[in-house]
C-alpha positions as CSV (number, residue, x, y, z in Angstrom):
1,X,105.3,27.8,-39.0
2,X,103.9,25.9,-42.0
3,X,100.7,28.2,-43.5
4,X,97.8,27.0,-44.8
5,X,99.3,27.6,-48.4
6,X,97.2,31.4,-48.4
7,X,99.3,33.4,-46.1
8,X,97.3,33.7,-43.4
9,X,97.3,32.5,-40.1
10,X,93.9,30.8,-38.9
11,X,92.8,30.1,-35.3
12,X,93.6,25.9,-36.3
13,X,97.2,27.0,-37.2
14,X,97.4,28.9,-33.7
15,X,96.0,26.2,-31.8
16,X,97.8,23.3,-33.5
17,X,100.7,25.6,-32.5
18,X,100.1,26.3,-28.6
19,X,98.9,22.2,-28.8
20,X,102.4,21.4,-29.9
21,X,103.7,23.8,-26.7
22,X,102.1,22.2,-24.6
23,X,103.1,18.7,-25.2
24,X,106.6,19.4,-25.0
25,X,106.2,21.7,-21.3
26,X,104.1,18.8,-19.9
27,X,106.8,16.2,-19.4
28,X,109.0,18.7,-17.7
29,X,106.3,19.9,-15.5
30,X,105.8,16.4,-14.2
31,X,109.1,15.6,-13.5
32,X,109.1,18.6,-11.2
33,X,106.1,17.8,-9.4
34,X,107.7,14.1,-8.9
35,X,111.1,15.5,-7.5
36,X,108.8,18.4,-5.2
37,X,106.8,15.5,-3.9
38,X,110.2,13.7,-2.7
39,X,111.2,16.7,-1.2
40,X,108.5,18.1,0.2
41,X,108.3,15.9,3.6
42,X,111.8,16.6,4.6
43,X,111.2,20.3,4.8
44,X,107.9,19.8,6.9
45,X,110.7,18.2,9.1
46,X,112.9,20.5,9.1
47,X,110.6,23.1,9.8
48,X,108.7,21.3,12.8
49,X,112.2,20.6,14.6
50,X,113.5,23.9,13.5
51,X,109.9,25.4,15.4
52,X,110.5,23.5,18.4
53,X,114.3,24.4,18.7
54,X,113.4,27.6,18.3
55,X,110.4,27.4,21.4
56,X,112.6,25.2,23.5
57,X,115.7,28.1,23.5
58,X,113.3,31.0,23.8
59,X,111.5,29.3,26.7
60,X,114.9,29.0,28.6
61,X,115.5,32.7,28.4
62,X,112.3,33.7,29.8
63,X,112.1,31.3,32.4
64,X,111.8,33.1,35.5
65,X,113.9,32.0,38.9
66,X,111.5,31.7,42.0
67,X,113.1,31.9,45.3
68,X,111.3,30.5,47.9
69,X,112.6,31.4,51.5
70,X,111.3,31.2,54.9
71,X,110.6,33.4,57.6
């Protein structure tokens, strides 16, 4: 870390610091949001048709049989 020439760190060399932090962790978190927006709609997808699988199976094993007969 370059001082301030006395040996002490000030509150401008900390910030200057975490400044410099930040700049480089900013692209990167971009990037991510950018690929998480591509795949975000696919697995809203894959969840609704997963969903309605899911209902469409468990509503054919309840399904009740109703015999009608006459007397």
């Amino acid at each position: 870390m370059k001082g301030n020439g006395s040996g002490r760190i000030t509150r401008a060399d900390i910030e200057a610091k975490l400044r410099a932090i930040r700049d480089d962790i900013e692209p990167v978190g971009e990037q991510a949001k950018g690929g998480l927006m591509a795949v975000a709609p696919v697995v809203a997808v894959v969840l609704i048709v997963g969903a309605y699988l899911l209902g469409k199976r468990s509503g054919r094993k309840r399904r009740a049989v109703i015999e009608i007969r006459r007397l």
